[in-house]
BADREN-344775 format. One record per residue: residue in three letters; z, y, x of N, C-alpha, C in turn. Coordinates in steps of 0.2 Angstrom, whole numbers, padded with zeros to 4 digits, always signed. Layout:
BEGIN
ALAZYXZYXZYX/...
END
This chain:
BEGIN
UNK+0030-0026-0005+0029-0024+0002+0036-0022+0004/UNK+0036-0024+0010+0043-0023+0015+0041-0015+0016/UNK+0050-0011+0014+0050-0006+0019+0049-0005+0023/UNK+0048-0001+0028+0048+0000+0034+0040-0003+0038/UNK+0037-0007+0034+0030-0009+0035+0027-0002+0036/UNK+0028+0004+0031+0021+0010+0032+0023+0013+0038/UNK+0028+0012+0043+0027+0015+0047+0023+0012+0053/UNK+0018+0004+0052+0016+0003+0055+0008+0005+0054/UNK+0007+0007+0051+0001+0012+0046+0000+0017+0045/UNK-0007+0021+0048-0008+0025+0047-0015+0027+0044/UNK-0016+0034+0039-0020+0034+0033-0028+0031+0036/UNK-0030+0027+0032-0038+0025+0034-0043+0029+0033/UNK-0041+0032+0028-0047+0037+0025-0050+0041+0029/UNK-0059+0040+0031-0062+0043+0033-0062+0049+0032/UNK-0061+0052+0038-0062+0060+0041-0055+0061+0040/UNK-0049+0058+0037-0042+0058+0039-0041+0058+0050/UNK-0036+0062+0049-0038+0059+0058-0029+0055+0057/UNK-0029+0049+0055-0026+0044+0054-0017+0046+0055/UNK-0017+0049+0050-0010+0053+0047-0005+0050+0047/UNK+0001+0047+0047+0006+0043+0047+0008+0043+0035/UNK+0008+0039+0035+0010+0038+0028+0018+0036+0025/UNK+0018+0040+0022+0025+0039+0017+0025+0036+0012/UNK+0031+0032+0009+0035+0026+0006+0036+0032+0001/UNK+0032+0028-0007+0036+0031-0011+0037+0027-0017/UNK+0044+0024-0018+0048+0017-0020+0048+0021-0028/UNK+0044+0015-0031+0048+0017-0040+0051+0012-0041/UNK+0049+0006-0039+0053+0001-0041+0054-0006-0035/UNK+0060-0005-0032+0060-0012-0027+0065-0019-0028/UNK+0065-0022-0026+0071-0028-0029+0070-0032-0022/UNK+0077-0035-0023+0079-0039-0017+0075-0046-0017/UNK+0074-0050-0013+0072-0055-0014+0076-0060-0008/UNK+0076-0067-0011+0080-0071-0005+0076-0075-0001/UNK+0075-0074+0003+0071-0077+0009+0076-0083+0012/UNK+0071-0088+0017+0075-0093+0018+0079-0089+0024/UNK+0074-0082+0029+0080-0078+0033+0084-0075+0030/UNK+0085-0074+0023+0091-0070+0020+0088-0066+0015/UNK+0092-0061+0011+0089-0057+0008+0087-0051+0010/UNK+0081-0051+0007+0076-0042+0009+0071-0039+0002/UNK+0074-0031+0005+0072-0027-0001+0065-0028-0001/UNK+0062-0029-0006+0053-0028-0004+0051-0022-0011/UNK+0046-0018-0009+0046-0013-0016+0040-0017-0019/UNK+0042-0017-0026+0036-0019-0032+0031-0016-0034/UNK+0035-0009-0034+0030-0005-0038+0031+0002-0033/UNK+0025+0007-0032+0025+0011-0028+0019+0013-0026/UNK+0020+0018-0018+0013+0020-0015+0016+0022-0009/UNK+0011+0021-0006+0010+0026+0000+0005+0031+0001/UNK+0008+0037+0002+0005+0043+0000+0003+0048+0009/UNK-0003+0051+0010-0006+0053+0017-0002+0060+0012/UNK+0000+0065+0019+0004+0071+0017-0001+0075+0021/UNK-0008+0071+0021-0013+0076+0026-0019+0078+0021/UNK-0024+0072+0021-0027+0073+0013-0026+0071+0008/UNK-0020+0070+0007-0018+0069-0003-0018+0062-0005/UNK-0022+0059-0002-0023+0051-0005-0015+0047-0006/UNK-0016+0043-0012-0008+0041-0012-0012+0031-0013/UNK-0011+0029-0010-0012+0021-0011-0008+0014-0013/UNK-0009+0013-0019-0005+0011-0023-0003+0004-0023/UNK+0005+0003-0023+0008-0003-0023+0008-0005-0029/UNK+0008-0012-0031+0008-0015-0038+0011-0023-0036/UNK+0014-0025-0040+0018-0030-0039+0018-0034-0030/UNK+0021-0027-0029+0022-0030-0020+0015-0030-0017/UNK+0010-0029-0020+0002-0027-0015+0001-0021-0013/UNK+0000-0018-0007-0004-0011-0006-0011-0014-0007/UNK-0014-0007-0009-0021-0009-0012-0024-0001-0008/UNK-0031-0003-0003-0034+0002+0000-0042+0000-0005/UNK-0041-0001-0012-0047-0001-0016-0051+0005-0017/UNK-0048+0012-0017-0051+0017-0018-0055+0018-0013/UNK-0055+0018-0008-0058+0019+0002-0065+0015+0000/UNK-0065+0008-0002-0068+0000-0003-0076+0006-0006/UNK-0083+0006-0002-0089+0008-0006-0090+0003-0011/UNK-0095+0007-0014-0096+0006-0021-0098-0003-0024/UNK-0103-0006-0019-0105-0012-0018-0097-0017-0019/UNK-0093-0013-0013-0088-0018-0014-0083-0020-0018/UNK-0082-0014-0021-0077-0012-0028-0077-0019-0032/UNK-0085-0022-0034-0085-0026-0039-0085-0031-0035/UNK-0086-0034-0028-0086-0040-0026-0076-0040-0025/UNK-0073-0036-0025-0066-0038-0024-0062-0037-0032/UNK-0065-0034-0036-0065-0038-0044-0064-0043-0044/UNK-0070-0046-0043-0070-0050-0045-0066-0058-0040/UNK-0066-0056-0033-0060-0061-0030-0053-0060-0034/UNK-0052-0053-0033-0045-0051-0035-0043-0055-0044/UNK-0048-0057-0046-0045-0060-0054-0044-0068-0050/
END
């Protein structure tokens, strides 16, 4: 995930009243794109400083899986493999 993306995002979480979310980088690397090189973070979250939720980055994905009802959890399992 490109920095600077979470600022165009804010927390989804029902009954949240749509909080701005924070970048928290455990691991990013540069990558070379054909416009040049850009930091992207691999490993991380973006965390709501309103209800708590923190939504976890993993090899450059944000994942909004927690939020996802119960039905859907496994129908995006099973995409997701």
């Amino acid at each position: 995930m490109n920095p600077g993306f979470e600022a165009k995002l804010l927390c989804p979480n029902h009954g949240c009243t749509n909080s701005p979310l924070t970048l928290v980088a455990s691991q990013t690397e540069t990558i070379n794109y054909r416009i040049g090189p850009m930091e992207e973070v691999r490993v991380g979250s973006l965390d709501c400083g309103q209800c708590g939720r923190s939504y976890p980055i993993e090899d450059y994905v944000l994942s909004f899986d927690q939020i996802f009802p119960p039905e859907l959890k496994s129908e995006g399992e099973y995409w997701g493999k």
